[in-house]
C-alpha positions as CSV (number, residue, x, y, z in Angstrom):
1,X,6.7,14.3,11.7
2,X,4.6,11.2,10.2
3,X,2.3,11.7,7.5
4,X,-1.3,10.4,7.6
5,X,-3.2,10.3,4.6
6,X,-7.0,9.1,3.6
7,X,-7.0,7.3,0.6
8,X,-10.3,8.1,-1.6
9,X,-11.2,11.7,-2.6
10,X,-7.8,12.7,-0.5
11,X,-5.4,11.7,-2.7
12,X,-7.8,12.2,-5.8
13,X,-9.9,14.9,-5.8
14,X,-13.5,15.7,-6.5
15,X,-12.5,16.1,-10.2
16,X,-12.2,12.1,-10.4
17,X,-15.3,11.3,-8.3
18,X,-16.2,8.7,-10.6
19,X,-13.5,6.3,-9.5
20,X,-15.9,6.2,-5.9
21,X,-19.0,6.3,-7.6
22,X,-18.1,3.3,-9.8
23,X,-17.3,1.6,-6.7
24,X,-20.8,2.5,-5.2
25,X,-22.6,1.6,-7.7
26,X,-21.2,-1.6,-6.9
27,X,-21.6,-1.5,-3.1
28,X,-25.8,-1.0,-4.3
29,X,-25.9,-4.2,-6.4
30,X,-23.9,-5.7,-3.4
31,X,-26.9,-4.5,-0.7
32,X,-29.6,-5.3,-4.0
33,X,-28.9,-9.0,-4.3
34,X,-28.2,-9.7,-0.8
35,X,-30.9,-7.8,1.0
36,X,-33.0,-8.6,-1.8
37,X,-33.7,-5.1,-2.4
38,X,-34.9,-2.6,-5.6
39,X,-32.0,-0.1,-7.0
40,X,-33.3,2.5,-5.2
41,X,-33.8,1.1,-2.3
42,X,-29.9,-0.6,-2.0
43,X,-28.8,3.3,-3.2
44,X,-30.7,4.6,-0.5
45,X,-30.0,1.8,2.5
46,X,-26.3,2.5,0.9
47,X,-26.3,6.1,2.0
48,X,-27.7,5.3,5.2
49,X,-25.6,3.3,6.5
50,X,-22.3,5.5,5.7
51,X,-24.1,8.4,7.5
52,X,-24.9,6.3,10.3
53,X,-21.7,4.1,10.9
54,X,-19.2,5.5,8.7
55,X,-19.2,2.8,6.3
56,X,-21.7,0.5,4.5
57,X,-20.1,-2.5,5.7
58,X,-20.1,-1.7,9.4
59,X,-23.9,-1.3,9.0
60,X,-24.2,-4.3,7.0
61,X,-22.2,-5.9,9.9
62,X,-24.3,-4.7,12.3
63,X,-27.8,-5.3,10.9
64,X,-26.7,-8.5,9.2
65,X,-24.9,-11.8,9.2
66,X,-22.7,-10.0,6.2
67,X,-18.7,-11.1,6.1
68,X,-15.8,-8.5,4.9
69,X,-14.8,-11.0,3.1
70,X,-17.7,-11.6,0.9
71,X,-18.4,-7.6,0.6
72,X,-15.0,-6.4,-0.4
73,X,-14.6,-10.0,-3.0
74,X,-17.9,-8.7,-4.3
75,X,-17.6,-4.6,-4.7
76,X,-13.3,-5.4,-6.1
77,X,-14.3,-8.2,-8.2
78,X,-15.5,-5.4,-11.3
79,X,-13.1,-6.0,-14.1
80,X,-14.5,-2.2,-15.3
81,X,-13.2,-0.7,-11.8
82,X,-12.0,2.8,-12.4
83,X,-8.6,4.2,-10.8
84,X,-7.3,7.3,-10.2
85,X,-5.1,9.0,-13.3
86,X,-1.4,9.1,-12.7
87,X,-0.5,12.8,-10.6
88,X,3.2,13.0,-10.7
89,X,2.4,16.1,-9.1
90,X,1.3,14.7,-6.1
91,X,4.1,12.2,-6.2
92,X,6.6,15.6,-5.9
93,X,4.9,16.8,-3.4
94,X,4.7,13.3,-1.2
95,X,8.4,13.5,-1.5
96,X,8.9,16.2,-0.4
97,X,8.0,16.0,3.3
98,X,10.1,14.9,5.9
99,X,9.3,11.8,7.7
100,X,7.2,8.4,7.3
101,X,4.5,8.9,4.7
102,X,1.2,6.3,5.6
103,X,-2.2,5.7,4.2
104,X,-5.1,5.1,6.8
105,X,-8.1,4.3,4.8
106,X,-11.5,2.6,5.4
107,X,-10.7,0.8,1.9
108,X,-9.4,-2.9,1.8
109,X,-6.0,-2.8,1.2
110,X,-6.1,-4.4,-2.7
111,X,-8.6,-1.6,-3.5
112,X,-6.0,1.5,-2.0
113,X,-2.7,-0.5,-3.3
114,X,-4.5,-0.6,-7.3
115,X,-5.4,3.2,-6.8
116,X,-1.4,3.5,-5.4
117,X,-0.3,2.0,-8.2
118,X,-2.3,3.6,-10.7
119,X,-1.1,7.4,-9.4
120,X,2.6,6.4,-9.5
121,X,2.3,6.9,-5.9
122,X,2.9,3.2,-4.8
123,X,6.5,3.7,-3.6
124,X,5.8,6.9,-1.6
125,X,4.1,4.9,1.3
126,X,6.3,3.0,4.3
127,X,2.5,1.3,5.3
128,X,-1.1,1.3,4.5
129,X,-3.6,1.3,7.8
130,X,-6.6,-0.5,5.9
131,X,-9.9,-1.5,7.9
132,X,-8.9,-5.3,7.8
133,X,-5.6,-3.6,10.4
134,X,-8.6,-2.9,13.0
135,X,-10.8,-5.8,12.8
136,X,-13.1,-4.0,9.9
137,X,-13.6,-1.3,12.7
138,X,-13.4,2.3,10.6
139,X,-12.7,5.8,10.9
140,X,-14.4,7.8,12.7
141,X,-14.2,5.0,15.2
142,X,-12.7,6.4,18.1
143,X,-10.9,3.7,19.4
144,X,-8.5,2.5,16.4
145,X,-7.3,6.2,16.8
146,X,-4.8,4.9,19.6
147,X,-4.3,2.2,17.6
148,X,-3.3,4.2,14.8
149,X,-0.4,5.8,17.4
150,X,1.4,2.3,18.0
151,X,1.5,1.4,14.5
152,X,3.5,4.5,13.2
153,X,5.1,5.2,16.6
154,X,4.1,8.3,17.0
155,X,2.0,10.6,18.8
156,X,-0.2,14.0,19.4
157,X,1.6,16.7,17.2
158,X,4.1,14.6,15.8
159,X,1.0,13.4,13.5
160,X,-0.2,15.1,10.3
161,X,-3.8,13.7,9.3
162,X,-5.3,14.8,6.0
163,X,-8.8,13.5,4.9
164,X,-11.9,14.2,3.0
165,X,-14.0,14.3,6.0
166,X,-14.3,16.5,9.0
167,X,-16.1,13.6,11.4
168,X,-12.6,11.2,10.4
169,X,-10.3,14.7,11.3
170,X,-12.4,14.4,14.9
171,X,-11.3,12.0,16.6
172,X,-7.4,12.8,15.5
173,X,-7.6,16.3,16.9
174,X,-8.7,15.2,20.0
175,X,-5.3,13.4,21.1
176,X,-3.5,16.5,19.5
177,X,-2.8,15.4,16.0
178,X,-2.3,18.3,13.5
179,X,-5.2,17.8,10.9
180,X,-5.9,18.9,7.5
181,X,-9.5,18.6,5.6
182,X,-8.8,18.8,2.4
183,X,-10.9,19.6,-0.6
184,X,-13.6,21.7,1.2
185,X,-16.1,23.7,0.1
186,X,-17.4,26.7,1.3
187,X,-20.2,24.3,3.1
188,X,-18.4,22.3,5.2
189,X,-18.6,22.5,8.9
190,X,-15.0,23.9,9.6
191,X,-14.3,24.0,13.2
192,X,-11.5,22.6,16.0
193,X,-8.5,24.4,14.8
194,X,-8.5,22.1,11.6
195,X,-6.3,23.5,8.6
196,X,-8.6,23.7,5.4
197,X,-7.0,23.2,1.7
198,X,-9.3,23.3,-1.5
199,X,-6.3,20.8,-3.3
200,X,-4.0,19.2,-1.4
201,X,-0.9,20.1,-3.5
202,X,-1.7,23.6,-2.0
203,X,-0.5,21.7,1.4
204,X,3.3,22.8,1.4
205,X,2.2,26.4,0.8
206,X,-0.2,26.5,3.6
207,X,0.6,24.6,6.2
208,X,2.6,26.0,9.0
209,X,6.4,25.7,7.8
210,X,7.3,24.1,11.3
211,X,6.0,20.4,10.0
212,X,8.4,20.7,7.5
213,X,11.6,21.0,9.7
């Protein structure tokens, strides 16, 4: 079995929410200054675009003549960043499952590696599958799904995927990966067979004891 894991509010939980929303907060200066923009307008162009392409930066991309490059250097460059508190909780449970362990995130790579670090979770990971792996193209892109496959060598049910997001689980379940939303609510849109945890250390207890052979 190999392990697929989303980075932000998978690996923390809704209980550390501020560690995204600091980063928001600077995504909205980001759209602010270059879009020339009031605060509530960048918040609300912001939320817009990550409804309507998955990220910020693919709208950004799409609407304007906006680099990665400058976006990420911009929205990391924060000395005040926060980071996730250490969990060597999580870390027990990470090694604890049989087979490769990866991250596959619509995060830059320095941003998930500091968060990593910060956990005491750096060393559990044989890879990190960051957007800059897929030419900035992000989950719930259907194509870098594939993609995904050829990088872990693996494929269909040999794949456990676990995210924050039922739209990123999609695209997973449809070449047969086993998929876990994790943190839900009682008002998410549950559907396609997808196992459902409210924590993920909960994941060893409810998943079906076959992926642990």
């Amino acid at each position: 079995m190999v392990w697929l894991f989303d980075y932000d509010l998978t690996l923390y939980g809704p209980d550390e929410r501020e560690v995204l929303a600091r980063l928001d907060r600077n995504i909205t200066r980001f759209l602010q200054l270059r879009l020339n923009l009031s605060a509530a307008e960048a918040d609300e162009r912001r939320r817009s675009y990550w409804k309507e392409f998955g990220t910020t930066l693919a709208g950004l991309r799409a609407r304007f003549d906006v680099t990665p490059a400058e976006y990420f250097d911009f929205i990391h460059g924060d000395a005040n960043l926060i980071l996730p508190r250490e969990n060597s909780a999580l870390r027990t449970l990470l090694l604890s499952l049989p087979g490769p362990r990866w991250i596959f995130s619509n995060a830059r790579c320095d941003w998930v590696t500091q968060g990593l670090r910060s956990m005491g979770i750096e060393d559990c990971f044989d890879g990190i599958l960051d957007i800059e792996s897929f030419d900035w193209r992000s989950k719930p892109c259907a194509e870098i799904y594939p993609v995904v496959e050829e990088r872990i060598r693996a494929t269909g049910s040999n794949i456990v995927f676990v995210d924050d997001r039922i739209e990123n689980l999609t695209p997973g379940r449809a070449l047969g990966w086993r998929t876990v939303l994790v943190h839900a609510t009682t008002h998410a849109p549950v559907d396609g067979g997808h196992l459902v945890l409210s924590r993920l250390l909960d994941l060893r207890d409810k998943a079906d004891p076959a992926w642990f052979a």
